[in-house]
N, C-alpha and C positions, 0 to 999 in steps of 0.2 A: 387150813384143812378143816372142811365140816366136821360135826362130830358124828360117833358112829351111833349115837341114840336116835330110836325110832320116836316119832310123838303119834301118843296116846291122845286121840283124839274122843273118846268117852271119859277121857278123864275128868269128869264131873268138881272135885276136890278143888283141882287146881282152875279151871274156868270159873268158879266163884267164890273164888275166896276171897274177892273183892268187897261181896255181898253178905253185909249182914243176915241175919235171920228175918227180923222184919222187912228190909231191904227184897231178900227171894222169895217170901212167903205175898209181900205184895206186888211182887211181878209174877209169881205163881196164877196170883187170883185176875191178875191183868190179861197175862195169855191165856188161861182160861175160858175166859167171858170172848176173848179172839179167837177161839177155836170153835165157839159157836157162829155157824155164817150167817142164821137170821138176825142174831144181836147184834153183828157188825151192819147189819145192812137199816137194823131200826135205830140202831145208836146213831151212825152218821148219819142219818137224816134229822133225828133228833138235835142232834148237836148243832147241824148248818142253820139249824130252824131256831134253834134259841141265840144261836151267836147274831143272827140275821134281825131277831127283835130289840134283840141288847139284852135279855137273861144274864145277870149273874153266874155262870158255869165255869167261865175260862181258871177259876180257883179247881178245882175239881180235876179240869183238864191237865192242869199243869202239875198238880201231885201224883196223876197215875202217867195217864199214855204218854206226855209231852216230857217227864222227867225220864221216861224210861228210854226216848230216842233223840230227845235230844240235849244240849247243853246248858241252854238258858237261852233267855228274851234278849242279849246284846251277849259281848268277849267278854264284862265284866261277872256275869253267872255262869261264865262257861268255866271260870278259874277254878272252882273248886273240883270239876269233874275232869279238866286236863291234871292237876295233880295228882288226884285218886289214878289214872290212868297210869300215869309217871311214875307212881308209887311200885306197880307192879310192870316196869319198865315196856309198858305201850305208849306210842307219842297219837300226836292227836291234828287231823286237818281240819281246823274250822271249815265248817261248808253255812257257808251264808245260805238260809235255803226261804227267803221270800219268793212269793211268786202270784204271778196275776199282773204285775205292775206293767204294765207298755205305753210307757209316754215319757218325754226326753229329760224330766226333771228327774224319774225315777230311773233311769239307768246313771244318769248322775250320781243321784247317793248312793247305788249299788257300786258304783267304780269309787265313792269314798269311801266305804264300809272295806270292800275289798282289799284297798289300802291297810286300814286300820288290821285287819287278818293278818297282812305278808308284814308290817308295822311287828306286831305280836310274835309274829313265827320267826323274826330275825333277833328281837330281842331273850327268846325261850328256845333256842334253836333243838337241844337234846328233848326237849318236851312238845314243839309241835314243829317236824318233819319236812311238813308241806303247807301251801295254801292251794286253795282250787278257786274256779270261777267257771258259771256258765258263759256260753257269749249270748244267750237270749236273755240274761242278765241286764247288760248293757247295751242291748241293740234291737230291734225290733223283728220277730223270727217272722214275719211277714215279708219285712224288706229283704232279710237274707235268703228268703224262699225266692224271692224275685228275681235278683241278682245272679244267683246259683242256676235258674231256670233260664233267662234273656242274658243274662250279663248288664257291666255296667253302661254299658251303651247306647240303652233303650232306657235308662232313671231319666225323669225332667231334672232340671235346674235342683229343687228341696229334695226329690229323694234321693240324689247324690249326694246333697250336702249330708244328709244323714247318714249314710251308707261311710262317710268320711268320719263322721263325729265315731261309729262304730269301731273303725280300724283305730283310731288316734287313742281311745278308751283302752283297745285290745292291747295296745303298744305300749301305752302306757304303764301298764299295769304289768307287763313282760319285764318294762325296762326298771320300772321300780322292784320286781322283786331279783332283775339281777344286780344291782346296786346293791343290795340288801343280804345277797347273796344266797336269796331265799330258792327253795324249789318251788314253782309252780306247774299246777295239774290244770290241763284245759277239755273241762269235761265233756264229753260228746254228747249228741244229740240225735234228730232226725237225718234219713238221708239227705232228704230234699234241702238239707241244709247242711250237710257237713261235709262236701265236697270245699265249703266257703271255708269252713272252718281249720279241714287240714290244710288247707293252703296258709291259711295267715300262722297257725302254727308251727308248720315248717321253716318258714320266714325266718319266724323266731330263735327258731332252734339253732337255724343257720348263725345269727348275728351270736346269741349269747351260751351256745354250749361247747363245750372243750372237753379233749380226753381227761382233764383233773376236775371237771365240775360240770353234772349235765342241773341243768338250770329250767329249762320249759318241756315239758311232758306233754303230746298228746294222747286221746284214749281211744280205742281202738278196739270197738263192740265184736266181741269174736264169733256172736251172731249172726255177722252179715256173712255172704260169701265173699263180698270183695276186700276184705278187712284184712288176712294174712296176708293177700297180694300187695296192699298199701303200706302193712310194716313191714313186708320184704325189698318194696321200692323206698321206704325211706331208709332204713338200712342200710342199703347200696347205696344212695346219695351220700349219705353219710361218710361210708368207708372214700369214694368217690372226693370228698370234699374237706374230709379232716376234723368233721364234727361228730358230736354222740347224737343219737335218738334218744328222748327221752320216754318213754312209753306206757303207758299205765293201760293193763292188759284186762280186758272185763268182758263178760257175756254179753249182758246189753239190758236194754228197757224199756224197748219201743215196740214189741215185736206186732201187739194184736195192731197199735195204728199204722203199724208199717205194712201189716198186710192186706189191711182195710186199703190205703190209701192206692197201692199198688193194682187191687182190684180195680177200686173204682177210676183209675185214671188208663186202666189195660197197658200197664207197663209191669215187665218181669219181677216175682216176688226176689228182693233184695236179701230174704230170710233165708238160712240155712233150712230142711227140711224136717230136720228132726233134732231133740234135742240132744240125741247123741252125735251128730253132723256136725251141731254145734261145740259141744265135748270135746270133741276130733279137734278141732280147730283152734279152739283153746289152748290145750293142751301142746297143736304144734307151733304158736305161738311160744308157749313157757320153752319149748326146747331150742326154736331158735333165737330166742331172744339170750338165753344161757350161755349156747354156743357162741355167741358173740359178745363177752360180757364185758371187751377192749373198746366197742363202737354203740352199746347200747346200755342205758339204766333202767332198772324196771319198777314200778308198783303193781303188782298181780292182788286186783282187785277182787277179790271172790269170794265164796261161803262154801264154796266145795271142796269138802275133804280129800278125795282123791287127786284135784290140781295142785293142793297144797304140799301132799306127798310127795308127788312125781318131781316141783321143785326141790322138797329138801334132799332128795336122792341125787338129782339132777348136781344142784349145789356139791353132793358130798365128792357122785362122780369126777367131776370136773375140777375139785381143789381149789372151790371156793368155799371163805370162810361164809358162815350161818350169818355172820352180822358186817358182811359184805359193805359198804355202804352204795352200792348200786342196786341192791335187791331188797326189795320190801315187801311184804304182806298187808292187803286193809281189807280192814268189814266197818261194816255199819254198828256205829253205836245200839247198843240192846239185842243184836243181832250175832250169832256163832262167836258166842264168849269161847267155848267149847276150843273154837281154832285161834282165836285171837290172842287168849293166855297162856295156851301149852305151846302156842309155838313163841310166846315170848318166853316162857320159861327154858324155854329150849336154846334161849338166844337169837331167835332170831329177829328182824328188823321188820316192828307190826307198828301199824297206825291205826286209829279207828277215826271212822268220818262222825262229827259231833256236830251235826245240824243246831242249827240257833239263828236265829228270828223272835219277831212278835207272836203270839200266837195266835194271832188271826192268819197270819200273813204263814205262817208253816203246818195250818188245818192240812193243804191237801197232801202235804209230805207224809202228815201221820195217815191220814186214811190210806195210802197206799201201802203202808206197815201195820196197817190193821187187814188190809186185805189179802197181803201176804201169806200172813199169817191165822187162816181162817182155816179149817176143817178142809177137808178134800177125800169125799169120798168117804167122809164117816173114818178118816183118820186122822191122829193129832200132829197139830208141828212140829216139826224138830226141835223148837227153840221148848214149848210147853215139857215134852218129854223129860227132856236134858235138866230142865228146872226142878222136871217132879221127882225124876230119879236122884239129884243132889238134897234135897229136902228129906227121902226117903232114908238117905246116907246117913245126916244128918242125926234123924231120930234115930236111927238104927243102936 
């Protein structure tokens, strides 16, 4: 039985009590200087430009913005911030987050690294939850745009062989973490390629999920319009077949090149039309997915306060317990402490994504959380506010 406690999402108190004083006062001065959009826009330039000479700066980077979203430069820096997490009972999905790499030696080590994640997450299982992986990780999103677009029909001789090396990686890494008995998350991506990707994840799901253990998760961008309709037909497969959906339920993060692309190619915007259309969809995602809580497991990916609500209501409606182990909560490292703490405190079942990489190799990760999180309108961000009003507490 849920409990009958509402969470207090300004709870300020309980979102950082993680945080030292020096700890919030330097992530204070962090989002800050982010909530200016010209300093974000002269800093990243500044920064590509001196990383690009070999400037000495990556010391700099890695004590402000790189420590505040991510976990460290390999698994071995990331230990200290999966315990602090563990400490106030949040588990943690390593998110390998290199990028730029596209050439067959580097989806290599990305499919070894990846290992060494679901490696970690089976040996710490109460402290990290899940592993993730992109499939443009380990395969080349050119070739899978190709594929998705003609089929494998029309690959010569090498681009099938690659298109093979692709699936054998994807498998690989499914089958390792069912052996492992680890959960894996298979993050989504573009349209033009994730028609390719629910397929090979469905696969999966098929071979290695059961009503006692869902094992492979796809993600399922509630921004698109055709997204509710794909986790309602996998659903029914499911029911259909005797297996769970594993599902990790998110808005999305493509939208401006999804609708560049769309334009420019004069095919239908794949984008919902508004962000409350969006909302919408979301949301009835969270409710079918609850209603079926015997044929599907969930990670409800989000930083919106009111989808968070709606499932712990949902949870209490239905007579599922808060720490469920088919229902999860995640955000982003550095990102809605705010929902990530109170609803652990609350009991329920929260992960945060802890990106970690080199830090050249997870530059353009952060600059998209610097971008984020920039002024809009001549007002400040939610993450800034929530920092400054707990500081404010603090002194008080």
């Amino acid at each position: 039985m849920a409990p009958k406690q509402r969470i207090d999402f300004s709870d300020t108190e309980i979102a950082f009590k993680n945080q030292s004083k020096n700890q919030l006062d330097l992530n204070y001065y962090i989002f800050m200087a982010m909530n200016q959009n010209w300093l974000v826009n002269i800093g990243t330039f500044l920064i590509k430009c001196f990383l690009k000479v070999g400037l000495p700066i990556k010391f700099i980077i890695k004590k402000t913005i790189f420590q505040l979203f991510c976990g460290g430069e390999d698994i071995k820096e990331c230990e200290k911030t999966i315990d602090k997490l563990h400490q106030y009972k949040v588990g943690t999905i390593l998110d390998y987050s290199v990028e730029g790499e596209d050439d067959e030696k580097s989806f290599d080590d990305t499919k070894i690294e990846l290992l060494k994640t679901i490696e970690m997450a089976s040996l710490n299982p109460d402290k990290i939850p899940f592993s993730v992986f992109k499939v443009t990780g380990i395969g080349s999103r050119e070739l899978l745009t190709e594929v998705q677009e003609f089929g494998m029909s029309c690959l010569d001789r090498e681009k099938l062989a690659a298109y093979q090396r692709i699936v054998k990686r994807f498998q690989g890494l499914c089958k390792a973490a069912a052996d492992k008995g680890v959960r894996l998350l298979v993050d989504a991506e573009e349209t033009w390629i994730q028609d390719i990707i629910d397929e090979l994840t469905l696969e999966e799901m098929k071979k290695y999920n059961t009503p006692e253990k869902t094992i492979i998760y796809n993600t399922y961008q509630m921004y698109r319009t055709a997204s509710y309709g794909i986790l309602s037909s996998h659903l029914e497969a499911a029911k259909e077949a005797g297996f769970t959906v594993g599902a990790k339920i998110v808005r999305g993060a493509y939208m401006e090149k999804e609708r560049k692309r769309a334009e420019e190619k004069g095919y239908a915007d794949p984008i919902n039309p508004s962000k409350e259309a969006s909302d919408d969809e979301y949301n009835k995602a969270v409710r079918l997915s609850l209603s079926n809580i015997d044929h599907i497991s969930v990670c409800l990916g989000t930083h919106n306060e009111e989808s968070c609500i709606l499932a712990t209501k949902l949870l209490e409606e239905k007579n599922i317990s808060q720490n469920d182990p088919r229902v999860y909560f995640a955000q982003l490292l550095g990102m809605s402490d705010n929902i990530s703490f109170n609803l652990a405190s609350a009991g329920y079942n929260v992960a945060k994504y802890v990106p970690y990489g080199p830090i050249e190799a997870v530059m353009p990760y952060l600059f998209r959380r610097a971008d984020e999180n920039t002024s809009i309108a001549g007002q400040s961000s939610r993450e800034f506010l929530l920092i400054k009003k707990e500081r404010q507490r603090r002194s008080a």
